[in-house]
ChimeraX commands (.cxc) that place a marker at each C-alpha (Angstrom):
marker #1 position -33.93,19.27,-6.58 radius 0.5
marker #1 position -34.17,16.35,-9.06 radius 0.5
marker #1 position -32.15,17.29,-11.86 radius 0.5
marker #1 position -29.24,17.60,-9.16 radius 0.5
marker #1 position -29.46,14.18,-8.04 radius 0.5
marker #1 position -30.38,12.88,-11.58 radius 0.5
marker #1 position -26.76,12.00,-13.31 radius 0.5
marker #1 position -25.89,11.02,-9.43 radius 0.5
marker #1 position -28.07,9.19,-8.81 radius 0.5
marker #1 position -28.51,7.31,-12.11 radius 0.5
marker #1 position -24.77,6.32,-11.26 radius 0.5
marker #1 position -25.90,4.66,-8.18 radius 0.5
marker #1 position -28.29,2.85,-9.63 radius 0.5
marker #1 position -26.38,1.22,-12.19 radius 0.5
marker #1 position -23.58,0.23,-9.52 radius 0.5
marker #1 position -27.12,-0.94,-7.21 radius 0.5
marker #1 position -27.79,-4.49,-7.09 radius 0.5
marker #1 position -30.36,-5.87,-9.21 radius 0.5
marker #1 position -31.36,-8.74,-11.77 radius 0.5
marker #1 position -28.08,-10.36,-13.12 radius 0.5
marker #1 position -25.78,-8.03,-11.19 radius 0.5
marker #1 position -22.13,-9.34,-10.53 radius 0.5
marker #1 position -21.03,-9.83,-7.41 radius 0.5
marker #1 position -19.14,-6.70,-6.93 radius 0.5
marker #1 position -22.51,-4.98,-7.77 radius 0.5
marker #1 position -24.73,-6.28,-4.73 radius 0.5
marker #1 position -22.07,-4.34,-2.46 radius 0.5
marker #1 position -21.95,-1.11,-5.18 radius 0.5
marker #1 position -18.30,-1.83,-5.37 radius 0.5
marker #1 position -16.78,-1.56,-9.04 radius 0.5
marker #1 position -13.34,-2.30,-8.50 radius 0.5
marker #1 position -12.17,-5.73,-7.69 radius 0.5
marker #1 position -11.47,-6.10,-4.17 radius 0.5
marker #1 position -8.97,-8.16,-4.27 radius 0.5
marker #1 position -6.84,-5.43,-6.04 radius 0.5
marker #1 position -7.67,-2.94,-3.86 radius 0.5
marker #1 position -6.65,-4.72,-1.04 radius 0.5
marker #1 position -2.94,-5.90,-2.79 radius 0.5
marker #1 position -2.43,-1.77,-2.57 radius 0.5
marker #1 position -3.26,-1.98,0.92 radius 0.5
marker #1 position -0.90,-4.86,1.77 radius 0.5
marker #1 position 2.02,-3.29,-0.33 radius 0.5
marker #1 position 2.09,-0.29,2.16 radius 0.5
marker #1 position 4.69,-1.67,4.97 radius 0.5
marker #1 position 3.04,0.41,7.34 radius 0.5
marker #1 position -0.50,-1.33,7.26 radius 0.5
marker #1 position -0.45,-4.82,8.97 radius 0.5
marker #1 position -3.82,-5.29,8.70 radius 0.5
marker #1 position -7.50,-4.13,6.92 radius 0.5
marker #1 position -10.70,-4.80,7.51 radius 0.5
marker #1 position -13.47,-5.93,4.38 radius 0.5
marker #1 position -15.11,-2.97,5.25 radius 0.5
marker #1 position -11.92,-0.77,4.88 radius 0.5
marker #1 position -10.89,-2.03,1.78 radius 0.5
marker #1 position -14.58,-1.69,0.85 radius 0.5
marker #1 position -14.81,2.06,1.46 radius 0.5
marker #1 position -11.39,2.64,0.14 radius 0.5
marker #1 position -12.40,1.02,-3.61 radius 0.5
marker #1 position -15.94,2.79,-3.32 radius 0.5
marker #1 position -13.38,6.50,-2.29 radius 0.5
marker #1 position -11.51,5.62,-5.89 radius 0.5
marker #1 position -14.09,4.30,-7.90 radius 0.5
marker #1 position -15.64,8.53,-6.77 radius 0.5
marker #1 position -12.06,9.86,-7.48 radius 0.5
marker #1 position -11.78,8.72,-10.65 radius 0.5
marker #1 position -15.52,9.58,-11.59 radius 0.5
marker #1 position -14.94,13.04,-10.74 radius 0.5
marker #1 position -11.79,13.78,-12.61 radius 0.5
marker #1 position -13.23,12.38,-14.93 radius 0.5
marker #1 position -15.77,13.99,-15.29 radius 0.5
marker #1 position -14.03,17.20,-15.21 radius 0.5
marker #1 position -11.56,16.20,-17.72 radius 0.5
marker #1 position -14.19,15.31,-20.00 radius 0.5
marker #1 position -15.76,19.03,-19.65 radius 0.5
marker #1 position -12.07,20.30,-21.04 radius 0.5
marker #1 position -12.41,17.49,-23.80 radius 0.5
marker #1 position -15.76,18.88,-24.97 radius 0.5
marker #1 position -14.57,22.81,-24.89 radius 0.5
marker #1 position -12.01,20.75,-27.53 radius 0.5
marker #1 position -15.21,19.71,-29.70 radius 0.5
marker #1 position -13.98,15.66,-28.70 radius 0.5
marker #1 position -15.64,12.95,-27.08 radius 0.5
marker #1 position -12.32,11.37,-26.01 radius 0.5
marker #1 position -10.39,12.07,-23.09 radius 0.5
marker #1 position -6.51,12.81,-23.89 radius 0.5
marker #1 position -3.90,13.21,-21.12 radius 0.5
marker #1 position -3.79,17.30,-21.61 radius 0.5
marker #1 position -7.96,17.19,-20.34 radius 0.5
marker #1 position -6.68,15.52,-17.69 radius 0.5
marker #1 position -3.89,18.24,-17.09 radius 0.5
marker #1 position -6.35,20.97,-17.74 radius 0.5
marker #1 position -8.84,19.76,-14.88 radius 0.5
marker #1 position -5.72,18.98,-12.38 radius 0.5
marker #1 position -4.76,22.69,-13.28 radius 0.5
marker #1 position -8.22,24.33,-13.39 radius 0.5
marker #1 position -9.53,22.53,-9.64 radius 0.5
marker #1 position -8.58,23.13,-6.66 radius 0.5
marker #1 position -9.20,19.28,-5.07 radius 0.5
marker #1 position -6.97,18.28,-7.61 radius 0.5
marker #1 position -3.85,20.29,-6.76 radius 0.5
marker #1 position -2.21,17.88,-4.83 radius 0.5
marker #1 position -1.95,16.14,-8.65 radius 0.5
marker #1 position 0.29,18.93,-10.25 radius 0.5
marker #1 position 3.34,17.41,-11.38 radius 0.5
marker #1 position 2.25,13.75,-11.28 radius 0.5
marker #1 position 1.53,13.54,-14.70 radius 0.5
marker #1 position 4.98,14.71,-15.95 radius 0.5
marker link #1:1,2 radius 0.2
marker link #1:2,3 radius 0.2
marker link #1:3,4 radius 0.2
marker link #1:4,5 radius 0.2
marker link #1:5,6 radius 0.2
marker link #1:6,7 radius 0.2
marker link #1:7,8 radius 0.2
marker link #1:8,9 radius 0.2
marker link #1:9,10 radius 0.2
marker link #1:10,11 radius 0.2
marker link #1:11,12 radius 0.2
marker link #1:12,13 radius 0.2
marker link #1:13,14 radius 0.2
marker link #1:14,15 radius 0.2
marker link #1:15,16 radius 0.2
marker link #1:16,17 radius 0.2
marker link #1:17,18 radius 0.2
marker link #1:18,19 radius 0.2
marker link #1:19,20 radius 0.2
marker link #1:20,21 radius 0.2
marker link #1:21,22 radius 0.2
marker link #1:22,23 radius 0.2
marker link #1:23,24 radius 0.2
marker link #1:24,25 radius 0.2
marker link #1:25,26 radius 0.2
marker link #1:26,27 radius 0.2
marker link #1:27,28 radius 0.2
marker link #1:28,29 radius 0.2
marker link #1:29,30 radius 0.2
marker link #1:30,31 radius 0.2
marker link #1:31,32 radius 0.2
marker link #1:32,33 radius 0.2
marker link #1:33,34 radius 0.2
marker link #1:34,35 radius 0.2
marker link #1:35,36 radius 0.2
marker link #1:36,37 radius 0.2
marker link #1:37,38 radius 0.2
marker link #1:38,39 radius 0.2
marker link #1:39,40 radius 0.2
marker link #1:40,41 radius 0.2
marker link #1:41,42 radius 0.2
marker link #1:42,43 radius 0.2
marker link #1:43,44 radius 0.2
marker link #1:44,45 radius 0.2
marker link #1:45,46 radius 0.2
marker link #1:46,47 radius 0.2
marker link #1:47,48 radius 0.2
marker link #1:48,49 radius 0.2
marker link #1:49,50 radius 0.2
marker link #1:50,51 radius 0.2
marker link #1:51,52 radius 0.2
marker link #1:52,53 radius 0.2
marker link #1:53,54 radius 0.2
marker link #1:54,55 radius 0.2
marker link #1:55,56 radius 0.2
marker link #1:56,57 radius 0.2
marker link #1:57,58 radius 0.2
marker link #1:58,59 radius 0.2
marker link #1:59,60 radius 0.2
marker link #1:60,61 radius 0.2
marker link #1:61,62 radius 0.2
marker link #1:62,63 radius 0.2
marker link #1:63,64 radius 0.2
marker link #1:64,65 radius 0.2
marker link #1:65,66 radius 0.2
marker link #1:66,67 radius 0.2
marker link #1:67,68 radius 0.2
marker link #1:68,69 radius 0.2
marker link #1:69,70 radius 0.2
marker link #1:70,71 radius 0.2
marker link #1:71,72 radius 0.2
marker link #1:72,73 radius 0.2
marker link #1:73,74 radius 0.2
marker link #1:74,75 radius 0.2
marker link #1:75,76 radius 0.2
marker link #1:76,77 radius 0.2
marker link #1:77,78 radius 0.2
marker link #1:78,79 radius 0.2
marker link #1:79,80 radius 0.2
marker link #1:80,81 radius 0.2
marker link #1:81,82 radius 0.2
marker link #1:82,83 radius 0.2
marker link #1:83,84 radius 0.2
marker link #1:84,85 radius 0.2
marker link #1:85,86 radius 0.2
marker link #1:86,87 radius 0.2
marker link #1:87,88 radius 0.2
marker link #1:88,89 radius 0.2
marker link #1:89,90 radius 0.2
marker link #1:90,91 radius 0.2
marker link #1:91,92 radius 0.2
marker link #1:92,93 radius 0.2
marker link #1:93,94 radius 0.2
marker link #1:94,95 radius 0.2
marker link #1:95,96 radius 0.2
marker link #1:96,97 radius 0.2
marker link #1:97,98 radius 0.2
marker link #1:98,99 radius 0.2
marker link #1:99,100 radius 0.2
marker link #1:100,101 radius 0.2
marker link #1:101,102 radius 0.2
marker link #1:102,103 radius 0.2
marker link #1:103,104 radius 0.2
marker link #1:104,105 radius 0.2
marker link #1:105,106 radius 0.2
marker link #1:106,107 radius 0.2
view
């Protein structure tokens, strides 16, 4: 049971709060906020959001993005690199299912 919660949890713990952590770290947030909630206010159709909506809507990306990312990077080493390029991104919108609402975003 531990090595499935080891990369997973070693994630949390460096977004965790601890000695010297930013501000955005204390609440496990990594993406600014205030960004997230400029999205939220360009959408005409939401008047208002709560801290804790914006909150849960950064933490929802920051876990989007570590997930395609992760299974881009799996198409990058099949290529023998260690950088992501936009076709390991294609390959992993292609190759997962959670990711077919992506298809054609890219082009």
């Amino acid at each position: 049971m531990a090595a499935a919660a080891g990369p997973e949890a070693a994630a949390e713990d460096a977004g965790g709060a601890g000695p010297g952590a930013g501000p955005g770290a204390a609440r496990g947030a990594r993406l600014p906020l205030s960004r997230v909630k400029a999205l939220v206010k360009a959408d005409p159709d939401v008047s208002l959001a709560s801290h804790e909506a914006v909150f849960v809507l950064a933490r929802a990306a920051e876990l989007f993005v570590e997930n395609i990312a992760k299974d881009a990077f799996v198409f990058a080493q099949q290529g023998k690199r260690k950088t992501l390029q936009r076709k390991d991104l294609d390959n992993a919108i292609e190759a997962v299912d959670e990711f077919a609402f992506l298809e054609g975003t890219l082009d």
